[in-house]
C-alpha positions as CSV (number, residue, x, y, z in Angstrom):
1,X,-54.7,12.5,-10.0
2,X,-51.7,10.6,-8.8
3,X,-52.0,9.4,-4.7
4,X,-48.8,11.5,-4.0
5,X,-50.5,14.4,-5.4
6,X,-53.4,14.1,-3.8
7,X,-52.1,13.2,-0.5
8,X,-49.9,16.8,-0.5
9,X,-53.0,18.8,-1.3
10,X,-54.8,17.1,1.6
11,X,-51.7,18.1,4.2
12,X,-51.1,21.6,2.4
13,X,-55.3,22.2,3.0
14,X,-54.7,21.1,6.6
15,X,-52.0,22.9,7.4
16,X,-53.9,26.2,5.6
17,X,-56.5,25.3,8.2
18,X,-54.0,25.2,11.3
19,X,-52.1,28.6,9.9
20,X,-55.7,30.1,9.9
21,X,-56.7,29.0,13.5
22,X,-53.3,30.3,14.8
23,X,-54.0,33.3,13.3
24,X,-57.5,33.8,14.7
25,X,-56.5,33.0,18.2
26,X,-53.2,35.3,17.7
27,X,-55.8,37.8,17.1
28,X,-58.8,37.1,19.6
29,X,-55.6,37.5,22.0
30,X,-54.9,40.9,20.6
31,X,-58.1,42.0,20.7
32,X,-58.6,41.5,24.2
33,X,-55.5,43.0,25.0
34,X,-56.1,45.9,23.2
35,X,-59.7,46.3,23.8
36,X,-60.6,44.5,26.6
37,X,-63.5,42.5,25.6
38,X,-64.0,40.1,22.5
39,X,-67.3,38.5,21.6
40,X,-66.5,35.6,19.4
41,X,-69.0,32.4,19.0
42,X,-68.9,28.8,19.9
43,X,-67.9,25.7,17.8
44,X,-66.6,22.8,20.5
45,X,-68.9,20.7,22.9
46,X,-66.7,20.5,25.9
47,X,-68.8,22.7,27.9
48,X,-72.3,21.3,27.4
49,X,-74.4,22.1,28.5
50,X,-73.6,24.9,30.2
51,X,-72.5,26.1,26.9
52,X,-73.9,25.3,23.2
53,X,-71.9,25.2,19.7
54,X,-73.0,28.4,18.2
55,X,-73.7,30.4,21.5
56,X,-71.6,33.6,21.3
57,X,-69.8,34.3,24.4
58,X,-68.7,37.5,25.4
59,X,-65.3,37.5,27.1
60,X,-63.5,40.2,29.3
61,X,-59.7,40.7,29.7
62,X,-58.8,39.1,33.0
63,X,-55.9,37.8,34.9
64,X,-55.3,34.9,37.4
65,X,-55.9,37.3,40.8
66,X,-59.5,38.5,39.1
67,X,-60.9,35.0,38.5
68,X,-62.4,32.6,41.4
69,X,-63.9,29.2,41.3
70,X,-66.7,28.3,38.7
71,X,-65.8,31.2,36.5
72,X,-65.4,30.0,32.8
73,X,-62.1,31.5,31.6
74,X,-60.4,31.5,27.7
75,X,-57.0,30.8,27.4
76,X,-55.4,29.8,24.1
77,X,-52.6,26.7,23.7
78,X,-51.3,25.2,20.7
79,X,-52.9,27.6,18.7
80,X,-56.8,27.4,19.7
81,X,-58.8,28.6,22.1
82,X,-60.2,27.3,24.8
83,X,-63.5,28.4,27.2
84,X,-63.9,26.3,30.4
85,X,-65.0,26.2,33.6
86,X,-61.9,27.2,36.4
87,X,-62.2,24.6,39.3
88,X,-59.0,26.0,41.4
89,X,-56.1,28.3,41.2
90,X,-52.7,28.1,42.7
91,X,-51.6,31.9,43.5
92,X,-47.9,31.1,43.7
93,X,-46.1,34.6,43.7
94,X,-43.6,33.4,40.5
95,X,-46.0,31.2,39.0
96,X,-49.3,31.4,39.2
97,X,-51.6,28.8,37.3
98,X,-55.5,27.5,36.9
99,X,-56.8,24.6,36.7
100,X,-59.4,24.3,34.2
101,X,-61.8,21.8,33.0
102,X,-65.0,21.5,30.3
103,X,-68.1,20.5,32.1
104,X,-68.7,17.5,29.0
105,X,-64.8,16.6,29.8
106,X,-63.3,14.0,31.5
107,X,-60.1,15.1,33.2
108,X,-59.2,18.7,33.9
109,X,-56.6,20.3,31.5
110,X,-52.9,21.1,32.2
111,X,-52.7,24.1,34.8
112,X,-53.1,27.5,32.8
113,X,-50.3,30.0,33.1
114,X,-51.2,33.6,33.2
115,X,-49.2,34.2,29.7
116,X,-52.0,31.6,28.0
117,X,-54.9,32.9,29.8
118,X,-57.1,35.4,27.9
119,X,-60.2,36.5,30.1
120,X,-63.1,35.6,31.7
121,X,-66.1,34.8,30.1
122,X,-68.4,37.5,31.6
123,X,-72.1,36.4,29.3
124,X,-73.2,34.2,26.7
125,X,-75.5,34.7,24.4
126,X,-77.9,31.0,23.4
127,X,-81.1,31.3,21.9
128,X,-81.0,35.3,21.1
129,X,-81.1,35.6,25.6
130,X,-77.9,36.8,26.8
131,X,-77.6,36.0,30.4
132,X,-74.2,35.5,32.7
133,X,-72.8,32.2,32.5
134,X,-74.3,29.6,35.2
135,X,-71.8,29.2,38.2
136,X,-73.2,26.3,39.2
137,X,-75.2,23.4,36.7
138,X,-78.4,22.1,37.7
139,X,-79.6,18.5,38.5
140,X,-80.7,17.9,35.4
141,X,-77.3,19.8,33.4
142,X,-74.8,17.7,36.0
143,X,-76.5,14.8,34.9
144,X,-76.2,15.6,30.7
145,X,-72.6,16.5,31.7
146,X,-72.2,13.3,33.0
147,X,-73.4,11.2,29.7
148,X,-71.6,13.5,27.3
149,X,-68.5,12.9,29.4
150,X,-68.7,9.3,28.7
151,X,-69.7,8.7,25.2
152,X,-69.7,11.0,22.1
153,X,-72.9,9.3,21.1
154,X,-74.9,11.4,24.1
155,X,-73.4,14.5,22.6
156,X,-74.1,14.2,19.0
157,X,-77.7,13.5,20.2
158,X,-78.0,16.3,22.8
159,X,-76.5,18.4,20.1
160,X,-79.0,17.2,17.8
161,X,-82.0,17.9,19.8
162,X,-80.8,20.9,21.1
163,X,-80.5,22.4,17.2
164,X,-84.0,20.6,16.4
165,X,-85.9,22.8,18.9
166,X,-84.6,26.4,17.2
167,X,-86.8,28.1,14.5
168,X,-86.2,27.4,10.9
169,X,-84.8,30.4,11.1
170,X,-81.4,29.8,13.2
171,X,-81.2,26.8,11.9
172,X,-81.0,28.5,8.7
173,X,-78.4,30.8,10.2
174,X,-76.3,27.9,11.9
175,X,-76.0,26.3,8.3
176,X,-74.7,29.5,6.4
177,X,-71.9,30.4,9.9
């Protein structure tokens, strides 16, 4: 098969791949809108450990004046969606934003604008155990936060051990998701 052939498979696949994560977000938006709560299930690691690839959260419509501080909220931007923890809010009466950031991320992201926010994340479900979202991490979690912060390495361990200590029989469910 010819390079230039090959090459516009590759960027057609990719962009099939971005079309279809638009599209989900469009409609996780919708949903919420419409229904007011959307359960929809993990992939990223920006929130470890508070959160786990594969923990389903449970997320209810929101806007800027029902969130406060430590609340994990979903917004979506450039066409994915996004879960983490709120660390302020500026309630300006034309243009009110939030400031977000993953607990595993460096920086925090570009202020939120009510039109990109989605909800608040009201429970998650890890392990089978649904519980509401920790406000606040432990010792121990602010200090995993901190190593998977600074190298990708941490992550893919924690990540790692965390899948090695479910039951053959999530692990066997993580594989076919």
């Amino acid at each position: 098969m010819p390079v230039l052939e090959k090459t516009f498979m590759k960027e057609s696949e990719e962009t099939a791949a971005d079309a279809a994560m638009v599209l989900k977000c469009e409609l996780a938006g919708q949903t919420l809108r419409m229904f007011g709560t959307l359960r929809m299930r993990t992939t990223g690691t920006s929130m470890l450990p508070a959160v786990w690839p594969g923990d389903t959260l449970r997320v209810e419509r929101a806007g800027i004046e029902q969130l406060s501080e430590n609340d994990i909220a979903l917004y979506t931007r450039d066409g994915r969606l996004f879960a983490h923890r709120l660390i302020s809010i500026a309630r300006h009466p034309e243009n009110p934003t939030v400031i977000t950031q993953g607990d595993a991320m460096l920086r925090p992201d570009k202020p939120v604008s009510s039109g990109e926010l989605l909800g608040r994340v009201t429970h998650l479900v890890h392990a089978g155990i649904e519980s509401e979202p920790p406000k606040v991490l432990s010792f121990g979690e602010r200090l995993m936060a901190h190593l998977a912060r600074r190298s990708q390495w941490a992550i893919r361990l924690f990540v790692f051990l965390h899948t090695q200590r479910r039951t053959p029989r999530e692990r066997i469910a993580l594989c076919q998701n």
